[in-house]
C-alpha positions as CSV (number, residue, x, y, z in Angstrom):
1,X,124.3,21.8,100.6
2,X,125.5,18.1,99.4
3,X,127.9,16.3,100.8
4,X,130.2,14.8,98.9
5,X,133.6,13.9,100.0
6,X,136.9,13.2,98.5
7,X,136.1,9.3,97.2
8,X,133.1,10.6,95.9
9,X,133.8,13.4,93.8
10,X,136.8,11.0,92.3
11,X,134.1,8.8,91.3
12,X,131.7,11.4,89.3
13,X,135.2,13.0,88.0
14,X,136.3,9.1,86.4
15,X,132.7,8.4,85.4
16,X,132.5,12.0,83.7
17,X,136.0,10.8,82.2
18,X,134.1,7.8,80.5
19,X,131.4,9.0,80.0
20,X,132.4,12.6,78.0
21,X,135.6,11.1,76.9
22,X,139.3,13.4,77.4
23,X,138.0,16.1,74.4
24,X,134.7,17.2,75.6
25,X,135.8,17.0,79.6
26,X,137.4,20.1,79.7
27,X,134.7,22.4,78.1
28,X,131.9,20.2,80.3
29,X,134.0,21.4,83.7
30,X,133.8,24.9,82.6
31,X,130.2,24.8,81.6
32,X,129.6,22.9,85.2
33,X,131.6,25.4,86.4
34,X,129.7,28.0,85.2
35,X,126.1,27.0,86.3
36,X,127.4,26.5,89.7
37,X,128.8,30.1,90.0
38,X,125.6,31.0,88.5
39,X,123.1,29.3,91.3
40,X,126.0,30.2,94.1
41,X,125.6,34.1,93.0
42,X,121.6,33.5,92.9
43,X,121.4,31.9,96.1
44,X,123.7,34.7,97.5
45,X,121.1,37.7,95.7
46,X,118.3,35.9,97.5
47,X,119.8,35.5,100.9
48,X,121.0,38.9,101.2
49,X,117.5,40.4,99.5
50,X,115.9,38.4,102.2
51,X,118.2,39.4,105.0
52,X,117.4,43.1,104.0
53,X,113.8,42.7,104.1
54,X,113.9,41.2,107.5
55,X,116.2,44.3,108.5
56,X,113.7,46.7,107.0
57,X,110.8,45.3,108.6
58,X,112.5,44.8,112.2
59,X,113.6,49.0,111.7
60,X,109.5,49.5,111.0
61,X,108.3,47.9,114.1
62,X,111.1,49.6,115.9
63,X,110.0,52.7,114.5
64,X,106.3,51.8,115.0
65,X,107.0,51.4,118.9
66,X,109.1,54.4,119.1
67,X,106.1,56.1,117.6
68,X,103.6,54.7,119.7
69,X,106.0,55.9,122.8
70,X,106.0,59.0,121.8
71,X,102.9,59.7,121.7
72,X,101.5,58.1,124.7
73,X,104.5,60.2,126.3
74,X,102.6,63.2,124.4
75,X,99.0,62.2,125.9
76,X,100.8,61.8,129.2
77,X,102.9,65.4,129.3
78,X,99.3,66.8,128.1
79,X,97.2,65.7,130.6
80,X,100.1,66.7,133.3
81,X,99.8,70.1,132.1
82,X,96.4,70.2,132.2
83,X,96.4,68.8,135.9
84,X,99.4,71.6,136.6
85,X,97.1,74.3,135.4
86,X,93.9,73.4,136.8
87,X,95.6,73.1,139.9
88,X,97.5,76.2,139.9
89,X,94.4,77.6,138.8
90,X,92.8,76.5,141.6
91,X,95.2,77.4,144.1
92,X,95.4,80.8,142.5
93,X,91.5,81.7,142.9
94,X,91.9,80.0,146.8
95,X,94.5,83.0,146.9
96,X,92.9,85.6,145.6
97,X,89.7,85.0,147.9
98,X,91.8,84.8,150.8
99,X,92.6,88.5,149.8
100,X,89.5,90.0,149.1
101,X,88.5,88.8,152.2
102,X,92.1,90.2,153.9
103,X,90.9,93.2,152.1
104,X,87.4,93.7,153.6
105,X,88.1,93.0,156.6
106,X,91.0,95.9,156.5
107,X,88.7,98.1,154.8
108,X,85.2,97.5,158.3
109,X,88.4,97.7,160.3
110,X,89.3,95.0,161.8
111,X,92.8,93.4,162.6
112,X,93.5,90.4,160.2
113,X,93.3,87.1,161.6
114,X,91.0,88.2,164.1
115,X,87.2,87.5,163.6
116,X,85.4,90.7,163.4
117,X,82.6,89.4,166.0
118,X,85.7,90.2,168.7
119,X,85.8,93.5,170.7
120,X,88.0,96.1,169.0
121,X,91.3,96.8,171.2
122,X,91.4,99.7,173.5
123,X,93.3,102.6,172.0
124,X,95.6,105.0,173.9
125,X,96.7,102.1,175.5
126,X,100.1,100.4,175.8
127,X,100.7,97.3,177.8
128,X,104.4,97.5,177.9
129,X,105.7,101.2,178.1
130,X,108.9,101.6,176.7
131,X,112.4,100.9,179.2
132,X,110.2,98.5,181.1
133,X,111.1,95.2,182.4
134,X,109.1,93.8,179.4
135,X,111.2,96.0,177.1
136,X,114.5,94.3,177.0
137,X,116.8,96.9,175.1
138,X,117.1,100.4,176.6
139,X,116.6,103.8,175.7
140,X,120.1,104.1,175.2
141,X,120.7,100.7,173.2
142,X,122.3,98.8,175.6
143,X,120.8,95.6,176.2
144,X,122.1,94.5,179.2
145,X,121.4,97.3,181.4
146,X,125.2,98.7,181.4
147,X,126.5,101.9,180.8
């Protein structure tokens, strides 16, 4: 706070000296003494009721921007979902059209995957009898035509 040096206190102490006389000195250092413990211990309450308020008010706007994370996070994980399900949703009535339509055209009779404006194949039919050349395992399991 002030700065007083060595010379300088020596000074106020002889002055003091004088001044209060060798009685009265004594009792006036303590009584100095006193007030300056007093406005030290003051000062000190202050600072530190200061320095708390500053750390209470920093942990608020932490707290404030973890809240304000939060629930933007919350708005964000919401809306995801809702995407998710509107999309699975979605993809769910794509699949369940796909059968019904897998299911009529089972139900006229016709293969699936092939349109039903296409002739019907011949029955009684087999393009490949069994043992042919086309055939590549035998009747009697071998497959490479050795007994």
């Amino acid at each position: 706070m002030f700065d007083l040096g060595f010379g300088e206190m020596l000074m106020i102490a002889l002055v003091a000296l004088v001044v209060l006389g060798p009685e009265r000195l004594p009792k006036a250092a303590r009584f100095a003494g006193l007030w300056v413990r007093r406005a030290r211990a003051q000062w000190y309450s202050v600072k530190s009721e200061l320095e708390r308020e500053l750390a209470a008010d920093e942990l608020k706007r932490n707290l404030d921007a973890a809240r304000t994370a939060a629930t933007d996070f919350e708005h964000e994980v919401r809306t995801a979902a809702s995407d998710l399900d509107s999309s699975v949703r979605e993809k769910g009535e794509a699949a369940r059209s796909e059968l019904r339509a897998l299911r009529d055209e089972l139900a006229a009779g016709v293969e699936p995957g092939a349109s039903a404006d296409a002739d019907p194949p011949a029955t009684g039919t087999d393009p490949a009898p069994a043992g042919s050349a086309a055939d590549p395992i035998q009747p009697d399991g071998d497959s490479n035509g050795q007994r």
